[in-house]
N, C-alpha and C positions, 0 to 999 in steps of 0.2 A: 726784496725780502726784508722783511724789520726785524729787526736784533732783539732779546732781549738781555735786560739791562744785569749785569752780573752782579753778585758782593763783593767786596773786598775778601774774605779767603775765598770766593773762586779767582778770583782774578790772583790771587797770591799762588794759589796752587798751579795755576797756568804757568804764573810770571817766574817764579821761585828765584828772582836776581837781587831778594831785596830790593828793589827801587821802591820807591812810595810814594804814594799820588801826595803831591803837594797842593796846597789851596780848594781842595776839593769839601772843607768841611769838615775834613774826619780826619779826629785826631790821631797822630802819630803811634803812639801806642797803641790804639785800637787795632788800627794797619796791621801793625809786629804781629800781637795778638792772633787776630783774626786768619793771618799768614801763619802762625807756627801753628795754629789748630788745623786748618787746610793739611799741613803736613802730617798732624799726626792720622787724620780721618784718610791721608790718600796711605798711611803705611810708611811713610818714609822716616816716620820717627815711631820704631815699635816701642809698644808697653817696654818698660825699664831702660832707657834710652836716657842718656844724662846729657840736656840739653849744654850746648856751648857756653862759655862764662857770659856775664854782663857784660866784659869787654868784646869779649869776642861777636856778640850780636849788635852793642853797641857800631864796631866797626865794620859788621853788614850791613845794617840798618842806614850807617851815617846820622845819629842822631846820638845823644849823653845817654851815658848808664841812669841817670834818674827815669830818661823813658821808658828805657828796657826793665826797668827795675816794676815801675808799675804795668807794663805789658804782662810781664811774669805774674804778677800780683792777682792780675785779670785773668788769668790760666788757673793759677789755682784756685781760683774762688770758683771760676768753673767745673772745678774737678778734677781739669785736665791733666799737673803736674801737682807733684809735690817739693816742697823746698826741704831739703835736710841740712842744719846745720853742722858746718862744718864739710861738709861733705859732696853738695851743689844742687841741683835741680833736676827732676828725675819726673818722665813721662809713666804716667798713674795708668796700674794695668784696670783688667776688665775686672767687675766684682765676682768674688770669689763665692760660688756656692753654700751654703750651709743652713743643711739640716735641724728643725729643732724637733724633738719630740722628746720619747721618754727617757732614751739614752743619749743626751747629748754629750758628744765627746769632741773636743775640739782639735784633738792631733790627727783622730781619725775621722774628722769630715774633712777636715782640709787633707789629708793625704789620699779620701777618697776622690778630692778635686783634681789630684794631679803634681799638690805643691806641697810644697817644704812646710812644714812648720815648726816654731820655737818660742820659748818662753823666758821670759826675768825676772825673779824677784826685786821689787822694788823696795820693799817695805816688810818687815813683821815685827809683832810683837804680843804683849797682852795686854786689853785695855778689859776696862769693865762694860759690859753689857748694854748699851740702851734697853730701854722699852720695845723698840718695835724690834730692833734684833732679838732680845730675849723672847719675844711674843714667837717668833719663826724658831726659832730653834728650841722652843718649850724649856726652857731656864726662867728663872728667878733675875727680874731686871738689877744691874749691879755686877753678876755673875762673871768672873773672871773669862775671858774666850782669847784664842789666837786670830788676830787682825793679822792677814796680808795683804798687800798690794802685787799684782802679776801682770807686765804688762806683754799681749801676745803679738806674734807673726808670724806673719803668712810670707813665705819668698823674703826674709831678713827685713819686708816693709811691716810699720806696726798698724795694727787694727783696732786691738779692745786694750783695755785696762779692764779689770778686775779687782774688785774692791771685796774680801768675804771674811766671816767670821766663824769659829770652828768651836768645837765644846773640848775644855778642859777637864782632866789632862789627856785624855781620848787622845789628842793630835797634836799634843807636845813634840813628836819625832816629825812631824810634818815638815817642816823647813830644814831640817838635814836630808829627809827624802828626796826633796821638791831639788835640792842642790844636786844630788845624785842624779836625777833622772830629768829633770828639765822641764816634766811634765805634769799636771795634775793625777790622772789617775793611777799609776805607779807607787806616786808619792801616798794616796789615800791609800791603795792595797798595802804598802809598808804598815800601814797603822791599824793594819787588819780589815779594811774593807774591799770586801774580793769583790763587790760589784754595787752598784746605786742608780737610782734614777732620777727624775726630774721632777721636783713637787709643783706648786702650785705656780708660774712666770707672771710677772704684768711686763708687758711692755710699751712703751712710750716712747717719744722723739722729742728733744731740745736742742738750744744750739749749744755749741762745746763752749768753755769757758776761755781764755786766754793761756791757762794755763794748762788745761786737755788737750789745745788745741795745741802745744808745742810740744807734749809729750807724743803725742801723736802722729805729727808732723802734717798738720794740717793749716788751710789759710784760717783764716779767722773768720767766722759767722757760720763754719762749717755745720753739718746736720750731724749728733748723735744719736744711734738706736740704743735704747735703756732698758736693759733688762734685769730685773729684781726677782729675785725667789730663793727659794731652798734644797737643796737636795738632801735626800734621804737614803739609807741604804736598803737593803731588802726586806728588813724587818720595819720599815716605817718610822725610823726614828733619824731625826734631823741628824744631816752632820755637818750642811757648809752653808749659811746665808749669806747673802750680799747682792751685788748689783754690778753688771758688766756696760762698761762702754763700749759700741763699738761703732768705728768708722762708717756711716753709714753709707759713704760713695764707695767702700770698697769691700763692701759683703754685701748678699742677694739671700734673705731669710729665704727655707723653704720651711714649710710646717709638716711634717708627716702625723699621720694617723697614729 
């Protein structure tokens, strides 16, 4: 009977002793790599799982944390893990559901998913108006607005940044809301708007910047979904423009009707 010829994660997933084929061609780190992916695809390392240190797979491996350090490297550029600073290296779950249509609400798509979600101000203030902000929110370019920055999550892992601009003084109370409640819509119903929908979206894909990608906790070259638009409240009058990042390995758009 003839064999056929396995890959290095089936053979890792069979093997699971760490040994690693020497001289066979294939570098070290790819080995690691290919072996700790084996592990997470058979289950042995579930979503949220915080892989072992550098040292500690270092001395499974038998090879320098420089290897392991770019094995890891190779995981997350895959998707597979993510690196938190400070804090270690963390098995990337499955993408998270989420709806878009007329009421998009992000506490409750994600809680209709299953999971937690949470919110941080990063940023507010008031800056003057551009052009194409004023053009969205029907102001006079110049025109004073509240900028904040919000960065969200899903299970304490982060997703989007949120970049938006609000009409003065309408949402002046907005950042003491947003500090109470944690969340967007709460914070808007504070400043009087009991319900709103989704105006006009574009969306588009880039790669993250060096600096999205650490707010984020992403490898570098990762893929963003970019979403730009307006919301309005019931009467059709703008009340929040801006542009949302978000992870794109770890959200799954659905569009509803």
């Amino acid at each position: 009977m003839t064999s056929t010829p396995s890959t290095h994660a089936e053979a890792g997933a069979r093997r699971g002793d760490g040994v690693l084929a020497r001289g066979d061609g294939v570098a070290a780190w790819r080995q690691i790599a290919d072996e700790i992916e084996a592990e997470i695809a058979a289950g042995l390392l579930p979503a949220g799982t915080q892989l072992p240190t550098e040292a500690q797979l270092a001395a499974r491996f038998g090879v320098n944390r420089h290897t392991v350090r770019r094995a890891i490297g190779e995981l997350a550029a895959r998707g597979l893990v993510r690196a938190t600073q400070g804090r270690g290296t963390f098995v990337e779950g499955g993408r998270v559901p989420y709806p878009i249509g007329a009421r998009t609400r992000f506490s409750e798509n994600v809680a209709r998913a299953g999971h937690a979600a949470g919110g941080d101000l990063l940023e507010a203030g008031t800056v003057a108006a551009t052009a194409e902000t004023a053009a969205m929110l029907r102001l006079a370019p110049g025109t004073p607005v509240l900028r904040t920055r919000i960065k969200r999550f899903v299970d304490g892992v982060p997703v989007s940044i949120a970049t938006s601009h609000m009409p003065l003084p309408r949402f002046a109370g907005f950042v003491e809301a947003f500090g109470r409640t944690g969340a967007i819509t709460p914070a808007l119903a504070a400043c009087g708007v009991a319900d709103y929908r989704q105006g006009e979206s574009r969306v588009s894909a880039r790669i993250a910047s060096a600096a999205e990608a650490a707010e984020l906790d992403l490898a570098p070259g990762r893929v963003l979904m970019v979403i730009t638009g307006c919301n309005v409240d019931m009467d059709g009058v703008p009340i929040k423009a801006g542009q949302t990042l978000f992870a794109a390995d770890r959200m799954e758009f659905v569009v509803e009707p």
